[in-house]
N, C-alpha and C positions, 0 to 999 in steps of 0.2 A: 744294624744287624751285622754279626759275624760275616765277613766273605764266603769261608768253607759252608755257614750255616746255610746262608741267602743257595748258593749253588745245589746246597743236597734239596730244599726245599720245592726247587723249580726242577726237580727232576721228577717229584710225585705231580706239576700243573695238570698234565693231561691223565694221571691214573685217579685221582681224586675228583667227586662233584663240586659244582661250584660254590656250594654251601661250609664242605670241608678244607677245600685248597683255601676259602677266604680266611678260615677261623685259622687257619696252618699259619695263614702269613701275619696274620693280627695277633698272634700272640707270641712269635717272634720278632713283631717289628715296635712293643713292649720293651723298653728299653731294663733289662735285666735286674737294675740296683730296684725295682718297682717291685718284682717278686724278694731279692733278698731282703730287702725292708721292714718288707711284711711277714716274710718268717721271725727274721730277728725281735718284730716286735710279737710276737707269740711267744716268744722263747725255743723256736724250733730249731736251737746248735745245740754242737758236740754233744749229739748222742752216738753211742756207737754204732745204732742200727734204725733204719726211719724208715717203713713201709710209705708208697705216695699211690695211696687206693683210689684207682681210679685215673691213672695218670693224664691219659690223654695221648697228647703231642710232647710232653715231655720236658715243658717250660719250668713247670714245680721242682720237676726231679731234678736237672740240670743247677738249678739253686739250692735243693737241698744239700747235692752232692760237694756243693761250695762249704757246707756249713756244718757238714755231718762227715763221720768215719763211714758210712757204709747206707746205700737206698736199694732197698726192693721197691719198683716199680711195676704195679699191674694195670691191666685195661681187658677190658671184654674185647674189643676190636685187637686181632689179630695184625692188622694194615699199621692201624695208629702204634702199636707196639714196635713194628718194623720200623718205623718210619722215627719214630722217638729213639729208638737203639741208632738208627744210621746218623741221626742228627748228634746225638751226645758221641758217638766215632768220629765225626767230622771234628768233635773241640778233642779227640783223644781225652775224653773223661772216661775213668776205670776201675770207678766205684760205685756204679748203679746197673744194676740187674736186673731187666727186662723179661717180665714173664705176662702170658695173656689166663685172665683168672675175671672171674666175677668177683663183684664185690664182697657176695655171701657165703662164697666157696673159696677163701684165701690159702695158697698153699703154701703156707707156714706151720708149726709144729705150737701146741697152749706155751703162753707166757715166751715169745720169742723176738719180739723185738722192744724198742723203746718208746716207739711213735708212732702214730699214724696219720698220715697229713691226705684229707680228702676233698678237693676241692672243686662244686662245683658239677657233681657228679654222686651224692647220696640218692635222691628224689629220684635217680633213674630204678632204681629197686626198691624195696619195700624194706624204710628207712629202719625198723624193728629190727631186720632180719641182720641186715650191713652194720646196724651199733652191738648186734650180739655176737656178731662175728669179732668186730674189734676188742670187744673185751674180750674173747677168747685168744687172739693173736700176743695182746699186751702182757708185758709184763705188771705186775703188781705196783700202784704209782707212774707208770704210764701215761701220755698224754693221746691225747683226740683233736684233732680241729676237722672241725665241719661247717658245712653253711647250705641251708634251707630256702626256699623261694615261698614268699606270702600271697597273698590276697591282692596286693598291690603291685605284685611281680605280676602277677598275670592280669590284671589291668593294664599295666606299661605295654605288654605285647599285644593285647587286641587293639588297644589303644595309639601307638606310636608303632608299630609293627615294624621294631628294631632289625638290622640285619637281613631281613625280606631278600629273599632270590630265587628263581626260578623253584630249587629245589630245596627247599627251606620258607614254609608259611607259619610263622608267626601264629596265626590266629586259629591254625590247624591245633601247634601244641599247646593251646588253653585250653582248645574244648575236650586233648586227650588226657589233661591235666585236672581238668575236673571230674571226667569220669574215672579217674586212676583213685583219685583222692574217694570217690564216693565207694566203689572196687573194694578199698581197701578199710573203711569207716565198716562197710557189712561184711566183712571179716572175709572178701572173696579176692583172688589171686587178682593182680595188677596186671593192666598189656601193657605194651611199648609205651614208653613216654616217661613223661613226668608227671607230678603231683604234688596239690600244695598243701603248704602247713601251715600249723599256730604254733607260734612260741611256747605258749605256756604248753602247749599238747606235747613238744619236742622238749623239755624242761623234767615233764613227769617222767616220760619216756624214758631218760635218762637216767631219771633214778630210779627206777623203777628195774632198770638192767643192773645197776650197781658202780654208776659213775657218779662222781662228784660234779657238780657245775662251777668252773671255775670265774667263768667271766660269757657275756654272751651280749653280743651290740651289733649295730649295721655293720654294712660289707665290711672290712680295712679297718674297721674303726677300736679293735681291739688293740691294747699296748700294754700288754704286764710287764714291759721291762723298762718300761719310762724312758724310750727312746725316742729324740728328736729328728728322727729320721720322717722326710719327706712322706707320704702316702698317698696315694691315687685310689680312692677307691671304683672298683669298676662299675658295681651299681648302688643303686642308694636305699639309702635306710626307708625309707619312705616313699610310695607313688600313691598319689591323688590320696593323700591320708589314711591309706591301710600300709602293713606292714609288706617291705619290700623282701629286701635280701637279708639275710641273720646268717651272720657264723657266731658259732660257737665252737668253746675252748673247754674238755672237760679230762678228767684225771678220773683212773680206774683205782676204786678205794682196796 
C-alpha cells in the first residue's frame, strides 16, 4: 500500500465502524495491478468519460483514472465520498470527480458519458431502476459492467458467514436479501439491503431496457480483450452449486 494512502486511511480508524474501516483497509491493501487487470480485460480504457456508479472507497475509480481521460465517481454515502476524494489527493490524481448521487438519480445530463463501471453495488437498489438510469446517462454504443449476487452468494454467507464483526452479521443480510428480492418479485418498494438474482431474470432485464448482452461469466472471469493478464477473482462463480456472483458486460444499442 501506498505510504500517503496507508496514512489518509488510518486517519478515518476511529471515525468509521469496525465493519467499514476493515473493508477500507482490504481493499486498499489489494494490490492495484488486481483492479487494473481486470478493467483492461473488460476493455474499460481510453474512454473520454467513465462514470464509477457506486464507487465506494474509491479503489475502481483510482484505476479507472489510470486508464481513462476523465471518471465521475458517485456513492450514496456522503463519508465514503470524502474519504475516496482524500485518498485519490493523497496520490495527487486529477481526473476523478467525486459527487454523492444514488444510483437511480445520476447527476449527469441524457447521453453523456462513455462508460459505466458498477461494481459490487447494483443489488443495493432496485436493479430495473439503476440499468434504466444507465442507459439514460450512456451515450449510444456505450458500455455497462455490472455484477449480481445468486442463490449461492447467499448460501456462502449463512453458511461460512464471511467477514462477521461485531457490526456486520452476515446471516442478518440474507434474510434482508430474501425479503428485498420477494419486495420486489410483488412489484413493492425494497428496504435497506440487498437482493438476489437469476441470471437469466438479469439477461431479459436487459433487453428488455434496450442493452445488448455482450458477455456475462463468474466474478473476474470475463476477458474480451484476450489478455494474459493475472486475475484474482474475489468470489466465485459457484457456492454449494447454485449460482454465485455474475458480472456482466453489456452495450446500450
Amino acid at each position: 500500500m501506498n505510504m500517503n494512502v496507508e496514512e489518509t486511511i488510518n486517519k478515518y480508524k476511529d471515525k468509521l465502524g469496525q465493519n467499514d474501516f476493515g473493508f477500507l483497509n482490504r481493499v486498499y491493501q489489494t494490490n492495484s495491478k488486481v483492479y487494473l487487470n481486470r478493467l483492461k480485460n473488460i476493455g474499460f480504457e481510453n474512454y473520454n468519460s467513465v462514470l464509477d456508479a457506486g464507487c465506494g472507497y474509491g479503489q475502481w475509480s483510482i484505476s479507472l483514472s489510470k486508464l481513462n481521460s476523465h471518471v465521475l465517481a458517485t456513492d450514496i454515502s456522503s463519508s465514503r465520498v470524502i474519504i475516496a476524494d482524500d485518498i485519490a489527493k493523497s496520490q495527487n490524481i486529477k481526473n476523478i470527480d467525486y459527487k454523492q448521487s444514488d444510483l437511480t438519480n445520476i447527476p449527469l445530463k441524457d447521453n453523456s458519458v462513455d462508460a459505466v463501471f458498477s461494481f459490487g453495488v447494483i443489488f443495493l437498489v432496485n436493479i430495473k431502476d439503476a440499468l434504466l438510469e444507465f442507459h439514460r446517462v450512456l451515450n449510444k454504443g456505450g458500455r455497462v459492467y455490472f455484477n449480481t449476487n445468486g442463490l449461492g452468494w447467499a448460501l456462502n454467507l449463512w453458511h461460512n458467514e464471511p467477514n462477521k464483526t461485531d457490526d456486520y452479521i452476515p446471516r442478518e443480510t440474507v434474510v434482508k436479501s430474501f425479503k428485498n428480492t420477494l419486495l420486489i418479485e410483488n412489484g413493492n418498494k425494497k428496504e435497506n439491503g440487498q437482493q438476489v438474482s437469476d441470471k437469466e431474470d438479469i439477461i431479459q432485464l436487459i433487453e428488455n431496457i434496450g442493452f445488448k448482452l455482450i458477455e456475462c461469466d463468474g466474478d473476474g472471469l470475463i476477458n474480451i480483450t484476450n489478455n494474459n493478464n493475472e486475475i484474482k477473482p474475489f468470489f466465485q462463480k459457484e457456492y454449494f452449486g447454485f449460482e454465485g456472483v455474475t458480472e456482466y458486460l453489456i452495450e446500450k444499442i
